[in-house]
C-alpha positions, -999 to 999 in steps of 0.1 A, spaced: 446 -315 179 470 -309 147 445 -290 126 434 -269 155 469 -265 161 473 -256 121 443 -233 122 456 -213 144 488 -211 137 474 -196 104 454 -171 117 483 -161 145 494 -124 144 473 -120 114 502 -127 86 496 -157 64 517 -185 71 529 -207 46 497 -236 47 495 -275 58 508 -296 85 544 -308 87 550 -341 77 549 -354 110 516 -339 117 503 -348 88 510 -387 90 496 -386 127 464 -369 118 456 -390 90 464 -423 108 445 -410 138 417 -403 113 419 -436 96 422 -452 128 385 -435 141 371 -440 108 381 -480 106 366 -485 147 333 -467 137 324 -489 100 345 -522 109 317 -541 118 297 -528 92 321 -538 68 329 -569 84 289 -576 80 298 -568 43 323 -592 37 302 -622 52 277 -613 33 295 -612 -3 312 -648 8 278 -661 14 263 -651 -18 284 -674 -37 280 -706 -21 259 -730 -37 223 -735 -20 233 -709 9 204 -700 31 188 -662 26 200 -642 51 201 -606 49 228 -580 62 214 -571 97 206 -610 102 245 -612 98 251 -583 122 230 -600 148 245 -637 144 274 -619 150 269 -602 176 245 -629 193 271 -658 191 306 -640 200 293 -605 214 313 -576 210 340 -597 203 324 -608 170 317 -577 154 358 -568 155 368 -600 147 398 -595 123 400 -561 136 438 -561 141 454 -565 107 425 -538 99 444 -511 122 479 -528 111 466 -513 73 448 -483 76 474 -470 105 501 -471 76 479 -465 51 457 -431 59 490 -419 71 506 -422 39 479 -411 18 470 -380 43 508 -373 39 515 -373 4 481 -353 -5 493 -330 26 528 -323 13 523 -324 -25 499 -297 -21 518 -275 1 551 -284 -30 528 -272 -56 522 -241 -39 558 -237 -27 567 -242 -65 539 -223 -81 534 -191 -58 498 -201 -60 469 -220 -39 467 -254 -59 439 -258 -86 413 -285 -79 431 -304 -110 460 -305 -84 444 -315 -59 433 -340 -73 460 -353 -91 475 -351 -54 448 -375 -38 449 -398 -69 490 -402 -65 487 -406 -27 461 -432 -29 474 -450 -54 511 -454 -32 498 -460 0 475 -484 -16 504 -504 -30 523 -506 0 497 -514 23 479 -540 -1 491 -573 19 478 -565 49 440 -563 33 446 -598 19 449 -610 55 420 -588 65 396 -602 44 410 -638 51 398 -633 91 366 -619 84 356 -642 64 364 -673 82 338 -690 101 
């Protein structure tokens, strides 16, 4: 909705507006975003996590990754495959927010400073930044993620 919104607020009465989302937009899409993204790989990544846990333990049987998927699903259904599901959304809400936000708005700065679309250095440095503080303030809640998916 917000960057079909943005699109065509861009192309309206064929001027160009200045680009990006507002803030507000921004930290809705990209927790909306992270929110989708997290629902369609958790139990992928849930799989994942069992499966690195298991690897270290001392005369653990074999199993592979869809064997893991199945016992999951098999002896909790649906259930099992989001177990440890919340604290997942309680992260990646705050945390693709953030990030979408500050790569959003440090973007639309440097070309509010600079006259000019930003370079692909920019942009970059703009994801690395954004990452790297959403990151850190979301950071306990993946401790406590990994901690439930793990658990047997």
């Amino acid at each position: 909705f917000f960057l079909a919104k943005h699109e065509e607020d861009r192309r309206s009465n064929g001027t160009r507006r200045e680009w990006g989302l507002s803030p507000l937009e921004s930290l809705a899409s990209g927790s909306l975003a992270g929110v989708c993204s997290a629902l369609c790989t958790y139990p992928l990544d849930m799989t994942r996590a069992q499966l690195a846990v298991l690897k270290r333990k001392r005369n653990a049987p074999h199993v592979g990754f869809v064997t893991i998927l199945n016992k999951n699903y098999s002896e909790r259904g649906v259930k099992g495959l989001f177990r440890g599901i919340t604290p997942t959304m309680l992260g990646i809400l705050p945390y693709a927010g953030i990030a979408f936000t500050l790569n959003e708005q440090g973007k639309r700065k440097i070309q509010n400073m600079t006259g000019r679309e930003p370079t692909t250095g920019d942009k970059m440095q703009c994801g690395a930044l954004s990452g790297l503080f959403a990151q850190t303030l979301t950071y306990p809640l993946e401790v406590t993620r990994r901690r439930m998916q793990t658990m047997g």
